[in-house]
Structure formats: C-alpha cells, structure tokens
N, CA, C and O atoms as CSV, one atom per row, in Angstrom:
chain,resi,resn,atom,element,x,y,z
A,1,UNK,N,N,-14.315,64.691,38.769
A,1,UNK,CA,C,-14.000,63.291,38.704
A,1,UNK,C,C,-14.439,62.598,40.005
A,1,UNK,O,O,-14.953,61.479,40.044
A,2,UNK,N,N,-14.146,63.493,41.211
A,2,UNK,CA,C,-14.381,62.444,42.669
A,2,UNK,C,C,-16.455,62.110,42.483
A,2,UNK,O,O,-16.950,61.015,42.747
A,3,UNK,N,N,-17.101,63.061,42.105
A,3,UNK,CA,C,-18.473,62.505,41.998
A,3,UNK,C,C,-18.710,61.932,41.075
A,3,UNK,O,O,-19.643,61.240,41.483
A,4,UNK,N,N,-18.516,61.574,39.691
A,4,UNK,CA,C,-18.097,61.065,38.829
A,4,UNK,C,C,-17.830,59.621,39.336
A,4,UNK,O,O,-18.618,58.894,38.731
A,5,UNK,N,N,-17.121,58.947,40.118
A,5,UNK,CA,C,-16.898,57.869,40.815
A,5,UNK,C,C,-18.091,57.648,41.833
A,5,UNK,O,O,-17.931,57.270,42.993
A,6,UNK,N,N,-18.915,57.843,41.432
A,6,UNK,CA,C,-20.307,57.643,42.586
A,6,UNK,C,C,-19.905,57.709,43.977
A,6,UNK,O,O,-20.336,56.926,44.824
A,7,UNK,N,N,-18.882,58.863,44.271
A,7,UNK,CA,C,-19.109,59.945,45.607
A,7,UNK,C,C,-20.437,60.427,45.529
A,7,UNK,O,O,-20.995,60.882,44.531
A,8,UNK,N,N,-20.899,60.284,46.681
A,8,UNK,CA,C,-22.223,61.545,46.843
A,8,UNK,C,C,-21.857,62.564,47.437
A,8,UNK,O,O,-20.888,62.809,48.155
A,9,UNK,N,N,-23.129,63.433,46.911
A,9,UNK,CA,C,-22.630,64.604,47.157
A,9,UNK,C,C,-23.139,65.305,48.569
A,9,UNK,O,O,-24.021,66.163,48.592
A,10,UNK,N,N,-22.434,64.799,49.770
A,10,UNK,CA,C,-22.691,64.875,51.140
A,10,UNK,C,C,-21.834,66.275,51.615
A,10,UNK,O,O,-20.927,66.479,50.808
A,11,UNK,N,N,-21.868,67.195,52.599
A,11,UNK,CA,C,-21.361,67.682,52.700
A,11,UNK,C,C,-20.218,67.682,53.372
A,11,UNK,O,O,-19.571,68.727,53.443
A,12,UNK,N,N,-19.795,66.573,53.947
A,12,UNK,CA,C,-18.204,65.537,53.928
A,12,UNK,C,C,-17.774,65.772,52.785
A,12,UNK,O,O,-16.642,66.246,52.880
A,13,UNK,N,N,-18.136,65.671,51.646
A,13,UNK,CA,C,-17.397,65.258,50.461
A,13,UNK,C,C,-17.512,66.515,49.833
A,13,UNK,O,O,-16.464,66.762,49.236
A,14,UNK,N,N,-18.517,67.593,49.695
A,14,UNK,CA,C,-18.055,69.059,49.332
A,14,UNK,C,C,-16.885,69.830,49.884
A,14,UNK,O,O,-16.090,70.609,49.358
A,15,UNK,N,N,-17.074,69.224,51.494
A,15,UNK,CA,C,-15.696,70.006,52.057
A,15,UNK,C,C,-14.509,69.524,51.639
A,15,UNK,O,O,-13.682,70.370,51.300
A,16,UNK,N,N,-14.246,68.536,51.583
A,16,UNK,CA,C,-13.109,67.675,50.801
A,16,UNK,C,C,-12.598,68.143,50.043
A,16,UNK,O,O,-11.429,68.522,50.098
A,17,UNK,N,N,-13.475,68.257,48.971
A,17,UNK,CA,C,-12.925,68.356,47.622
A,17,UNK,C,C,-12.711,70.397,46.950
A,17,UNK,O,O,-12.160,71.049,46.063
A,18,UNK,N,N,-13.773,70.596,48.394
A,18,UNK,CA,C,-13.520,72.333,48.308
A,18,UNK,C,C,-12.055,72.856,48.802
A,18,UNK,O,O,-11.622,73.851,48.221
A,19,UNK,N,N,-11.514,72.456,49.498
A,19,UNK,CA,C,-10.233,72.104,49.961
A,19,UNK,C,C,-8.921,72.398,49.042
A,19,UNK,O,O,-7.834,72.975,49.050
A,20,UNK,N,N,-9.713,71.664,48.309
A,20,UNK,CA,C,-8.510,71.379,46.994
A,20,UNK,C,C,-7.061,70.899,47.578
A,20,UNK,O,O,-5.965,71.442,47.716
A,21,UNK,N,N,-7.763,69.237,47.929
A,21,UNK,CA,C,-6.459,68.871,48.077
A,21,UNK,C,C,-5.564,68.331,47.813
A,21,UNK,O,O,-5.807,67.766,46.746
A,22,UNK,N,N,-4.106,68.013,48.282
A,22,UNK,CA,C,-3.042,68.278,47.055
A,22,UNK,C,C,-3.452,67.260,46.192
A,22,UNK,O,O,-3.542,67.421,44.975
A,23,UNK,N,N,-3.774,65.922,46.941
A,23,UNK,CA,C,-4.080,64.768,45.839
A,23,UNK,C,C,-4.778,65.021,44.109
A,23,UNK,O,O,-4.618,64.355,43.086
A,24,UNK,N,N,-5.638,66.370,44.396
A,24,UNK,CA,C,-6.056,66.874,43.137
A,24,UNK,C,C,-5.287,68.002,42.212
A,24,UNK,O,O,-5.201,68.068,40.986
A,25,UNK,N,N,-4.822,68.762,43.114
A,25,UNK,CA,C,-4.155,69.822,42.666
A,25,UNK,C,C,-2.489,69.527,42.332
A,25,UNK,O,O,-1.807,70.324,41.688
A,26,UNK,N,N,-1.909,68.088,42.955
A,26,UNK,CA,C,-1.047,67.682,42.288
A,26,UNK,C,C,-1.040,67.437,40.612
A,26,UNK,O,O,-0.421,67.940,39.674
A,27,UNK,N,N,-2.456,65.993,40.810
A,27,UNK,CA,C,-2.617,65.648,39.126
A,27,UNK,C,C,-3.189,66.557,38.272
A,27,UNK,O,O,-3.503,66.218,37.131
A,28,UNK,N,N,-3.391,67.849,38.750
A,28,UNK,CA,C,-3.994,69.060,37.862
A,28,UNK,C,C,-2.737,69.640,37.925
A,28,UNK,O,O,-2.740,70.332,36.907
A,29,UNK,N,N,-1.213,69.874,38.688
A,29,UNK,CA,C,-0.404,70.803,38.259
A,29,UNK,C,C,0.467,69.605,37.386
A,29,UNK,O,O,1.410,70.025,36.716
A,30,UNK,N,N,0.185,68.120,37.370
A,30,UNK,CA,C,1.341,68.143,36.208
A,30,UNK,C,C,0.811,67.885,34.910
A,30,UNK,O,O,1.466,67.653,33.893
A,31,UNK,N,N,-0.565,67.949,35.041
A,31,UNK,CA,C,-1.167,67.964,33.676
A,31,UNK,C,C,-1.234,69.070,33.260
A,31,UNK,O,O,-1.790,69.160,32.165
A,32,UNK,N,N,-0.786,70.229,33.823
A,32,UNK,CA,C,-0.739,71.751,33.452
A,32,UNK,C,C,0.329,71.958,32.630
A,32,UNK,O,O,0.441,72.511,31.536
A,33,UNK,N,N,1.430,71.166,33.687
A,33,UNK,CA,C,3.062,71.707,33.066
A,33,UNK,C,C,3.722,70.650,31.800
A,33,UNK,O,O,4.742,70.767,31.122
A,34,UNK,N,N,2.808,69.746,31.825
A,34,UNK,CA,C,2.979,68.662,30.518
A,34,UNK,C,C,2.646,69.482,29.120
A,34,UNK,O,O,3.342,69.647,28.118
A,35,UNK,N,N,0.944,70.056,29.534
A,35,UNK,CA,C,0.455,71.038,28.481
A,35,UNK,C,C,1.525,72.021,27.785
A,35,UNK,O,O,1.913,72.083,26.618
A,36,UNK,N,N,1.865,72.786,28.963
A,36,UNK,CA,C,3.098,73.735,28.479
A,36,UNK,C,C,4.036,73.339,27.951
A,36,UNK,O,O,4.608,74.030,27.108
A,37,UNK,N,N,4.525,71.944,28.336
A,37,UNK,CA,C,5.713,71.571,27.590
A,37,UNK,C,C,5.389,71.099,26.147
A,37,UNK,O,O,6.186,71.061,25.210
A,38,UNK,N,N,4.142,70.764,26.132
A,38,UNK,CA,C,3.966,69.702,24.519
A,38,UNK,C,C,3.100,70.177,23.515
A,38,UNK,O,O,2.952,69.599,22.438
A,39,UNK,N,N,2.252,71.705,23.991
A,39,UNK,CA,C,1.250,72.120,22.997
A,39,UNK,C,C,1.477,73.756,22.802
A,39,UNK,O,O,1.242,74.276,21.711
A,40,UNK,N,N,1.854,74.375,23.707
A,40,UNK,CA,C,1.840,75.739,23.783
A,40,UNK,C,C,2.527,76.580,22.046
A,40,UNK,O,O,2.141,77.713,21.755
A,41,UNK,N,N,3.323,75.956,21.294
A,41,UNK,CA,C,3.831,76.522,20.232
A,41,UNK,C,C,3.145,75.421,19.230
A,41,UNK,O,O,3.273,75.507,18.009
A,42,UNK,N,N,2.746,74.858,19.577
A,42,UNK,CA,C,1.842,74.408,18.236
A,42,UNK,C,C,0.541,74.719,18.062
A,42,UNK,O,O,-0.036,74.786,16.977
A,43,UNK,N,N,0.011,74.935,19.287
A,43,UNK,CA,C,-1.960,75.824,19.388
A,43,UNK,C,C,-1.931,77.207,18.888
A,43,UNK,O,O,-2.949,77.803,18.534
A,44,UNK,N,N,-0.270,77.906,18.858
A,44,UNK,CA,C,-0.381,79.078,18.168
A,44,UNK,C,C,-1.207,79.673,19.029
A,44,UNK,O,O,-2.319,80.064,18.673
A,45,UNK,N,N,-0.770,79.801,20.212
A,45,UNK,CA,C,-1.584,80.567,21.384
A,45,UNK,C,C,-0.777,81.674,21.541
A,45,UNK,O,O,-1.314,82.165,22.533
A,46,UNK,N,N,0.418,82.646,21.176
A,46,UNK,CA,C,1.016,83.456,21.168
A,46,UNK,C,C,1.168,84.431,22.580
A,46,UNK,O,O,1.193,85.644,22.792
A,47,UNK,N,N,1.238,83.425,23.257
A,47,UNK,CA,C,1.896,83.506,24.790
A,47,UNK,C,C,0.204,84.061,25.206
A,47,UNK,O,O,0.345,85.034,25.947
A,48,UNK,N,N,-0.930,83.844,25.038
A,48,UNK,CA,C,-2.098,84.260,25.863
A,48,UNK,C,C,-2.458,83.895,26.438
A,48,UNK,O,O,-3.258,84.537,27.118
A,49,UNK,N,N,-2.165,82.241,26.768
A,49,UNK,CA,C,-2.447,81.354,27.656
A,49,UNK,C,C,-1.841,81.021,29.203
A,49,UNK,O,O,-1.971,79.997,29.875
A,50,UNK,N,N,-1.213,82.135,29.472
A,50,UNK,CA,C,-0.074,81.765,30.556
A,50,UNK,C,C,0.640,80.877,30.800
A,50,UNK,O,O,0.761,80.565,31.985
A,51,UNK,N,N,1.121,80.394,30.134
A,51,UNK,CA,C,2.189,79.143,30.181
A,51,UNK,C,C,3.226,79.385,31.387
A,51,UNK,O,O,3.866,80.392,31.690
A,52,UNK,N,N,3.173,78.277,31.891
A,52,UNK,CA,C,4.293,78.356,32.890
A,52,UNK,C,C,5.800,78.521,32.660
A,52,UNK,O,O,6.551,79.092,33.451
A,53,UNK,N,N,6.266,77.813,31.178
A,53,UNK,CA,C,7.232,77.934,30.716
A,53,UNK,C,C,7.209,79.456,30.474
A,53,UNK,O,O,7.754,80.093,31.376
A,54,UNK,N,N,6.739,80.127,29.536
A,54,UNK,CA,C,6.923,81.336,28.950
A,54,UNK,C,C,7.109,82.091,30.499
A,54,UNK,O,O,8.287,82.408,30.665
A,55,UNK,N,N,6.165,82.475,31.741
A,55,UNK,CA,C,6.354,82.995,32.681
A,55,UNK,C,C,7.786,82.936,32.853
A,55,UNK,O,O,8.582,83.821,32.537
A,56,UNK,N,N,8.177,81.262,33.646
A,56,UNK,CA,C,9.438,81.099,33.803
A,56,UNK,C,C,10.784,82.128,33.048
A,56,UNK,O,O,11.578,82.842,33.660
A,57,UNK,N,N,10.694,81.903,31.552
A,57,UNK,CA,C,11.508,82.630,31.266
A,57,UNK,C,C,11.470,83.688,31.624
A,57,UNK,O,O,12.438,84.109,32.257
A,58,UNK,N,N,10.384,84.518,31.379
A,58,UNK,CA,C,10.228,85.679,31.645
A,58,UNK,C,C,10.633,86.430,33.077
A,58,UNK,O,O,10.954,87.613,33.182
A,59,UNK,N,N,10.531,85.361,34.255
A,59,UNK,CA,C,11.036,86.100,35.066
A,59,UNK,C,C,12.562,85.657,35.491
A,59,UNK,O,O,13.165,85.815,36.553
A,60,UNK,N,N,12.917,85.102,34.370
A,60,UNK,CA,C,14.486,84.211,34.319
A,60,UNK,C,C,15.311,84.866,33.437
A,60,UNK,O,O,15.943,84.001,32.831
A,61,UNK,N,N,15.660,86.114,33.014
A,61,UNK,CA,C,16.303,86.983,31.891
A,61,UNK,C,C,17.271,85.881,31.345
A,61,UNK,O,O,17.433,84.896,32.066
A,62,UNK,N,N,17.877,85.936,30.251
A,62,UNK,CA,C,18.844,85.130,29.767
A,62,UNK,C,C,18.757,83.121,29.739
A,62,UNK,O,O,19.480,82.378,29.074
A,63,UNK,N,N,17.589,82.707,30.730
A,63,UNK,CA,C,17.041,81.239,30.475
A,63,UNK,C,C,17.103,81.166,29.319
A,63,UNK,O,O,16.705,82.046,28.556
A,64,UNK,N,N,17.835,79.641,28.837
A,64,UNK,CA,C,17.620,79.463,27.633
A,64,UNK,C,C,16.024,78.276,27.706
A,64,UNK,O,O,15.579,77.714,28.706
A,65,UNK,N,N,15.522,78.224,26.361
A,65,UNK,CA,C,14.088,76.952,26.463
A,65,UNK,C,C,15.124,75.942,26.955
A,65,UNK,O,O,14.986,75.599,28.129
A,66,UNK,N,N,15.693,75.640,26.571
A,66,UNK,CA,C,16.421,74.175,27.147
A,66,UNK,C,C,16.144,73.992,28.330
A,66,UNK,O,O,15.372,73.147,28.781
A,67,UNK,N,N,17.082,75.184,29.199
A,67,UNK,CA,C,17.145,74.813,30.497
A,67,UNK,C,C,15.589,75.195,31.337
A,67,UNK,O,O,15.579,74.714,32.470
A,68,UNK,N,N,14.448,75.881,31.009
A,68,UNK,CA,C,13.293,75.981,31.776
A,68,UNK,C,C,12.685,75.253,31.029
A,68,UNK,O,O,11.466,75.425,31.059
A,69,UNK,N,N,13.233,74.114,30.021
A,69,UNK,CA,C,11.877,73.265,30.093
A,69,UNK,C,C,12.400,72.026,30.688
A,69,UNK,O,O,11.565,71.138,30.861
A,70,UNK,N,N,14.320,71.650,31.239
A,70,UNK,CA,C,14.603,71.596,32.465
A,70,UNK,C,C,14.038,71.702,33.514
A,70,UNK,O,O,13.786,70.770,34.277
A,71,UNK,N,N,13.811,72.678,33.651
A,71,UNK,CA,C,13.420,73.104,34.998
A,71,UNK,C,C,11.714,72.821,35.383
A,71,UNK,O,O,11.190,72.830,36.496
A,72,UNK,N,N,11.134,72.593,34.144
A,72,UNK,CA,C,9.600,72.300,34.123
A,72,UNK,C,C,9.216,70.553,34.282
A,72,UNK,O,O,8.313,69.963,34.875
A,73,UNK,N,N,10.283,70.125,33.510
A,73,UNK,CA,C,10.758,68.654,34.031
A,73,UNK,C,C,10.864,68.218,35.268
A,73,UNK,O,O,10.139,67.427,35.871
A,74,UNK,N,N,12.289,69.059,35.786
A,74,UNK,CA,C,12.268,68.607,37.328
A,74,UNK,C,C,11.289,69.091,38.364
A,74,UNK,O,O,11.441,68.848,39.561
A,75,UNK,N,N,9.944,70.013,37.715
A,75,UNK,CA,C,8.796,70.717,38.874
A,75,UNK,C,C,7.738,69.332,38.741
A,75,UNK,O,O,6.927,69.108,39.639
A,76,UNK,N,N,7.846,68.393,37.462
A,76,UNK,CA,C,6.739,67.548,37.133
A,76,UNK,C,C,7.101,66.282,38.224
A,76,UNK,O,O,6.208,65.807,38.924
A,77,UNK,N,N,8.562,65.771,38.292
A,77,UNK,CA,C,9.466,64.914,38.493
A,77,UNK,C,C,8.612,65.450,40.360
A,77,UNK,O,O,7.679,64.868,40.913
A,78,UNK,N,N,9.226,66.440,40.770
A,78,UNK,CA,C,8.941,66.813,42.252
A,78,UNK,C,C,7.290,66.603,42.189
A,78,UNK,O,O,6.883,65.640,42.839
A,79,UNK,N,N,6.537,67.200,41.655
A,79,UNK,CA,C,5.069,66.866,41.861
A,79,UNK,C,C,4.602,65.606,42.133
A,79,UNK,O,O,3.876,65.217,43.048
A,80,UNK,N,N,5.265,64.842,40.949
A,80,UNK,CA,C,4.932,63.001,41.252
A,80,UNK,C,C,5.242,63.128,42.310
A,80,UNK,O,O,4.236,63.249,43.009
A,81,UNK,N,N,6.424,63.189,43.051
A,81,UNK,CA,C,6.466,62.400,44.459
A,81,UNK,C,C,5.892,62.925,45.205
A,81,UNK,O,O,5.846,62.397,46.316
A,82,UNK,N,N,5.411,63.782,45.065
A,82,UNK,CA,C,4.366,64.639,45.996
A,82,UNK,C,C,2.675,63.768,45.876
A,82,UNK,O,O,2.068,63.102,46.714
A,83,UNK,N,N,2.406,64.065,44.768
A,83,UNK,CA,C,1.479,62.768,44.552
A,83,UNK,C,C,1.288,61.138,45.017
A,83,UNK,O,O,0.293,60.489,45.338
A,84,UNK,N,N,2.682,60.812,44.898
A,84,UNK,CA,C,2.662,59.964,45.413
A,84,UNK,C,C,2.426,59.349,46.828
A,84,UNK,O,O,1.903,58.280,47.145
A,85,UNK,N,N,3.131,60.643,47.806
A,85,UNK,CA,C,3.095,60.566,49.037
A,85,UNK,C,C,1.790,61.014,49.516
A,85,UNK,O,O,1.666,61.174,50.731
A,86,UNK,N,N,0.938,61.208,48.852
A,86,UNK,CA,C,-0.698,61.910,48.670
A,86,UNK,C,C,-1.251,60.821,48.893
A,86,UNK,O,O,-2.034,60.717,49.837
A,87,UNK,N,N,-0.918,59.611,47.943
A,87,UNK,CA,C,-1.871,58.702,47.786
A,87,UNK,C,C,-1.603,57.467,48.646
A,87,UNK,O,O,-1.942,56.337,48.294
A,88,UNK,N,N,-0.938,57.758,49.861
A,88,UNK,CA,C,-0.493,56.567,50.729
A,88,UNK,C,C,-1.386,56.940,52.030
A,88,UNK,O,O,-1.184,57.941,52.718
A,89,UNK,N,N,-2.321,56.060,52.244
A,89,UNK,CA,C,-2.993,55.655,53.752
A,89,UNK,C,C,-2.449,56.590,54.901
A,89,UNK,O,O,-1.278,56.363,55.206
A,90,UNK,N,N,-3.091,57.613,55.602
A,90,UNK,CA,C,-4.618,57.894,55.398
A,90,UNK,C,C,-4.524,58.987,54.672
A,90,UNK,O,O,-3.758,59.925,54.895
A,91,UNK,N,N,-5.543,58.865,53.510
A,91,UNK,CA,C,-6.001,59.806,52.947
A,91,UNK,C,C,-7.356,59.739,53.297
A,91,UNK,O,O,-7.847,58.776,53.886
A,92,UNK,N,N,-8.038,60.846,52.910
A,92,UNK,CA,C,-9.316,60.734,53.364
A,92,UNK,C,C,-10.541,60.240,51.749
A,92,UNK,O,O,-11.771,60.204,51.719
A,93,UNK,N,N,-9.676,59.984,50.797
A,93,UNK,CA,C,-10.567,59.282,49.546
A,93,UNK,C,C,-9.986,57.501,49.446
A,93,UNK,O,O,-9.120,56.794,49.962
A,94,UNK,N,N,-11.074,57.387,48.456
A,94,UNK,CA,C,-11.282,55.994,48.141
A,94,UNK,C,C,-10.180,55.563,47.692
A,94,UNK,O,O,-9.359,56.357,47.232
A,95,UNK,N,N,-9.990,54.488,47.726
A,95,UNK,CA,C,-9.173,53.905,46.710
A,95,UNK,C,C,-9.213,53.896,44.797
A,95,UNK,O,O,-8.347,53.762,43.932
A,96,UNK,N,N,-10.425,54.075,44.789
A,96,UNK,CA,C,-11.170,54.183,43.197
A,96,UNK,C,C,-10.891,55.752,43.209
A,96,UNK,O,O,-10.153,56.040,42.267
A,97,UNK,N,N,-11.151,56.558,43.770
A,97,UNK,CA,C,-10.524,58.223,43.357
A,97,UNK,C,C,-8.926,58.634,43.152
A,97,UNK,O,O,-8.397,59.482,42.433
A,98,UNK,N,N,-8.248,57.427,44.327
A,98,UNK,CA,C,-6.535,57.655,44.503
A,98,UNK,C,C,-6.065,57.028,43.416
A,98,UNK,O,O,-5.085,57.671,43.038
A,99,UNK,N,N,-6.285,55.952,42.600
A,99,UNK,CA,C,-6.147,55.068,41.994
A,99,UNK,C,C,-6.382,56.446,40.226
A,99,UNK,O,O,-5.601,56.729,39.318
A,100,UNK,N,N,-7.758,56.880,40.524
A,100,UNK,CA,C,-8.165,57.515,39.193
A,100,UNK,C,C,-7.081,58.828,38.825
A,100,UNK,O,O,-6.517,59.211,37.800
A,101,UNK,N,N,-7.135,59.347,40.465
A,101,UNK,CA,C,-5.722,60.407,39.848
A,101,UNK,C,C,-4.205,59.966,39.807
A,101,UNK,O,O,-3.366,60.680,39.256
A,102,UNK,N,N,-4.048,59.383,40.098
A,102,UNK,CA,C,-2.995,58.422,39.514
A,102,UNK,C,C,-2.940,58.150,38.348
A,102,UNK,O,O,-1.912,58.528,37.786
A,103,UNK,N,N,-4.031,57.361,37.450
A,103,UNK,CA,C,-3.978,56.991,36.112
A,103,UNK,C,C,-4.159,58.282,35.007
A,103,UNK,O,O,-3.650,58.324,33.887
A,104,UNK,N,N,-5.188,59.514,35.750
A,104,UNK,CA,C,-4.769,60.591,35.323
A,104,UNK,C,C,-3.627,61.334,34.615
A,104,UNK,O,O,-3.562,61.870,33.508
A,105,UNK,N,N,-2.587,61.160,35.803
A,105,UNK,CA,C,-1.137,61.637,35.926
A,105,UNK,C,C,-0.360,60.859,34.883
A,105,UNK,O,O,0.614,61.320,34.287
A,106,UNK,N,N,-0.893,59.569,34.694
A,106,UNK,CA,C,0.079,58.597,34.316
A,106,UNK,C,C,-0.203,58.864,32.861
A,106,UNK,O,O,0.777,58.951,32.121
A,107,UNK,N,N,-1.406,59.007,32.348
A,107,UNK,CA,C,-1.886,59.720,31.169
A,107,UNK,C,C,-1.064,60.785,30.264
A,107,UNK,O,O,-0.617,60.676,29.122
A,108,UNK,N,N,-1.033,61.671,31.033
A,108,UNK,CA,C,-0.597,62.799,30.712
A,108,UNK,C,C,0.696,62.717,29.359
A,108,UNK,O,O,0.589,63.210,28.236
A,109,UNK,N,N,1.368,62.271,29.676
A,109,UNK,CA,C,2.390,62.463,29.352
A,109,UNK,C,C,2.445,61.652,27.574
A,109,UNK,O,O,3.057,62.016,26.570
A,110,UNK,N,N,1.498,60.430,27.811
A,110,UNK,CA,C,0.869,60.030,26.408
A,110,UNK,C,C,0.387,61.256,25.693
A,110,UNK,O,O,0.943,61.652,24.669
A,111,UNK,N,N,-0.710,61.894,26.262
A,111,UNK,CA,C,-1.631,62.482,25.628
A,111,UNK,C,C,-0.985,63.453,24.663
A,111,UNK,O,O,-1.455,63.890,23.612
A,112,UNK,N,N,0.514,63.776,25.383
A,112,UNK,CA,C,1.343,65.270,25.122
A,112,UNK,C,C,2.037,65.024,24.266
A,112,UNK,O,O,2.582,65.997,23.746
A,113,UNK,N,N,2.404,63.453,23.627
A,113,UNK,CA,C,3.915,63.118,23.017
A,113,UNK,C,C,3.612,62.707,21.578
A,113,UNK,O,O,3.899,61.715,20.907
A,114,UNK,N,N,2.651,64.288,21.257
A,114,UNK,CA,C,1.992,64.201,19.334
A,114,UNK,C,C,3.267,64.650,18.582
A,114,UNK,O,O,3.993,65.571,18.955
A,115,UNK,N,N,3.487,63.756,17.285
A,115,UNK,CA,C,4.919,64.419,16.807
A,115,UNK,C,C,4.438,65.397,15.734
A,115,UNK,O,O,3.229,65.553,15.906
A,116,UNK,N,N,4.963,66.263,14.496
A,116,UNK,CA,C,4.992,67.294,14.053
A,116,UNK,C,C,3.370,67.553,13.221
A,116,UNK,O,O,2.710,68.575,13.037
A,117,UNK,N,N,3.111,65.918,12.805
A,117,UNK,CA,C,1.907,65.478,12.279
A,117,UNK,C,C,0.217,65.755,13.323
A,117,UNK,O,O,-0.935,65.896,12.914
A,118,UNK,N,N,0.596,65.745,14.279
A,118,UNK,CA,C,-0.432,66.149,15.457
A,118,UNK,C,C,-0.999,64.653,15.287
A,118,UNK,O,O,-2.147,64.451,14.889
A,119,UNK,N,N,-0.088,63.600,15.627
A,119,UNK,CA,C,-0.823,61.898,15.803
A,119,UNK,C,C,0.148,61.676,16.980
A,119,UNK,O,O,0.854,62.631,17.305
A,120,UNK,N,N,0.232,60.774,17.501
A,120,UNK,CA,C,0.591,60.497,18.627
A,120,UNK,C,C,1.045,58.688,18.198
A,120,UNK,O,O,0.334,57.684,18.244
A,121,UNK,N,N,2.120,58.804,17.900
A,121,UNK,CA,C,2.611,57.457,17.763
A,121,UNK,C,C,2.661,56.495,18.516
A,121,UNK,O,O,2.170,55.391,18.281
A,122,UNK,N,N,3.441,56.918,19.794
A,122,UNK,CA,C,3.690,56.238,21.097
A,122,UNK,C,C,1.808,55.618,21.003
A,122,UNK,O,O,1.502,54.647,20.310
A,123,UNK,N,N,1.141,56.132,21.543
A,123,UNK,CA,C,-0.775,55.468,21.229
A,123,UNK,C,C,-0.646,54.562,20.707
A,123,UNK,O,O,-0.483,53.489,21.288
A,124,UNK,N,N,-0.692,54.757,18.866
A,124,UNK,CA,C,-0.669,54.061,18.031
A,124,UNK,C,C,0.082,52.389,18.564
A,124,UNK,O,O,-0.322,51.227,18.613
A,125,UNK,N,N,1.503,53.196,18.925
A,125,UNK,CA,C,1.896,51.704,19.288
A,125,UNK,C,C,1.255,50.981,20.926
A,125,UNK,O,O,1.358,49.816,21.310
A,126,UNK,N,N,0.932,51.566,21.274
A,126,UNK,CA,C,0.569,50.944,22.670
A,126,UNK,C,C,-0.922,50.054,21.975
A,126,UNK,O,O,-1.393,49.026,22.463
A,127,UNK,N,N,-1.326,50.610,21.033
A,127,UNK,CA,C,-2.973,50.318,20.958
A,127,UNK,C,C,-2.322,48.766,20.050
A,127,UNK,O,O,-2.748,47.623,20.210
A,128,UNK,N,N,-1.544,49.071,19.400
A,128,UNK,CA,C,-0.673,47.782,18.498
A,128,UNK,C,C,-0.738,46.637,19.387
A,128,UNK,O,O,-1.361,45.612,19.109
A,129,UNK,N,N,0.011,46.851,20.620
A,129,UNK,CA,C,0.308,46.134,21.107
A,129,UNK,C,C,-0.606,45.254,22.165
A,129,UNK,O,O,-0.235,44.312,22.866
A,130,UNK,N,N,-1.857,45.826,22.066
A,130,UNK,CA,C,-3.177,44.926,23.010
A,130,UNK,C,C,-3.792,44.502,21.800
A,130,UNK,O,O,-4.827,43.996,22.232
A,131,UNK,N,N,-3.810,44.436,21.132
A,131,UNK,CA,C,-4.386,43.454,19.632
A,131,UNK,C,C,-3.566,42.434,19.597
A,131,UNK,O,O,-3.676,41.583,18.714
C-alpha cells in the first residue's frame, strides 16, 4: 500500500517499510483478529489456518468461545490505541499513508459483519444511505 500511494521506491522508504512498523503491523494485526473473529467457522478451514482464537483456546484449557473472543475484542480495542498513537506527529510517513491505514482499520470490521447469508447488510445499508 505505502508504494501504491506514489512512495518511491528510494532506499529511505525500503528501510521504512522493511522495519515493519507498528503503524503497519498494527492495521495488519487487527485485520487479522477481525478475520478470526468473523470468518474462521464459516470458510470451513478446520482449524488449518491458525487462528488466533482457536490458538488462544488452546493454550487456555477450559476458555469458553465467549470469553476468548472477549479477549480477541479487547487485543483489537488495545491495538487501535496503539494505532492511534502511531499515527500522531512524528511519524516518519505521509499523511496520505497514515490516513490510508487508518481507513484500512476502520474497514475491517464492515468487511467482517456478513450475516448467515454471506451478504453484509450493515454495506447494503451504508451504500442506502449515500443515494
């Protein structure tokens, strides 16, 4: 995405982004743990995918899903503000990259909230509502 935004590709900006820093690896861990929460038993992936949830339990004997997808909630909840505090002056990216993983993040959580039908209502109505 950062070259994608007409970054060039200088070697300032390879080191950057080789880095992996949190600003990216934030909006990549809560688009990870959204995944786990909203697709993992409906892709019929039969735990091959490493889900963070399934781990969780697993190294949580007696967790019920309730409470580690609790607990996957409050890791998403902590990430935002981590993100957030990412994207406050000085960072070393643009405003058009801080801005993009942001809307990223903000995404997510649409993308995940398909009901039993695999449509995504919440969309539907948002798209309603700019017409």
């Amino acid at each position: 995405m950062f070259f994608l935004l007409g970054h060039g590709i200088t070697k300032r900006n390879v080191d950057i982004v080789d880095d992996f820093p949190g600003i990216i690896s934030s909006a990549a861990k809560i688009l990870r743990l959204w995944d786990d929460l909203g697709s993992a038993k409906d892709e019929n992936q039969e735990g091959h995918d490493g889900s963070y949830l399934d781990c969780y339990i697993k190294e949580n004997p007696g967790m019920s899903i309730e409470n580690a997808r609790c607990h996957v909630m409050h890791s998403i909840s902590e990430t935002w503000k981590l993100l957030n505090r990412q994207c406050l002056p000085p960072n070393p990216f643009s405003s058009c990259f801080t801005k993009a993983c942001l809307n990223v993040a903000r995404m997510v959580p649409l993308m995940y909230s398909y009901d039993g039908k695999q449509c995504l209502p919440s969309l539907e109505e948002h798209m309603k509502s700019l017409v």
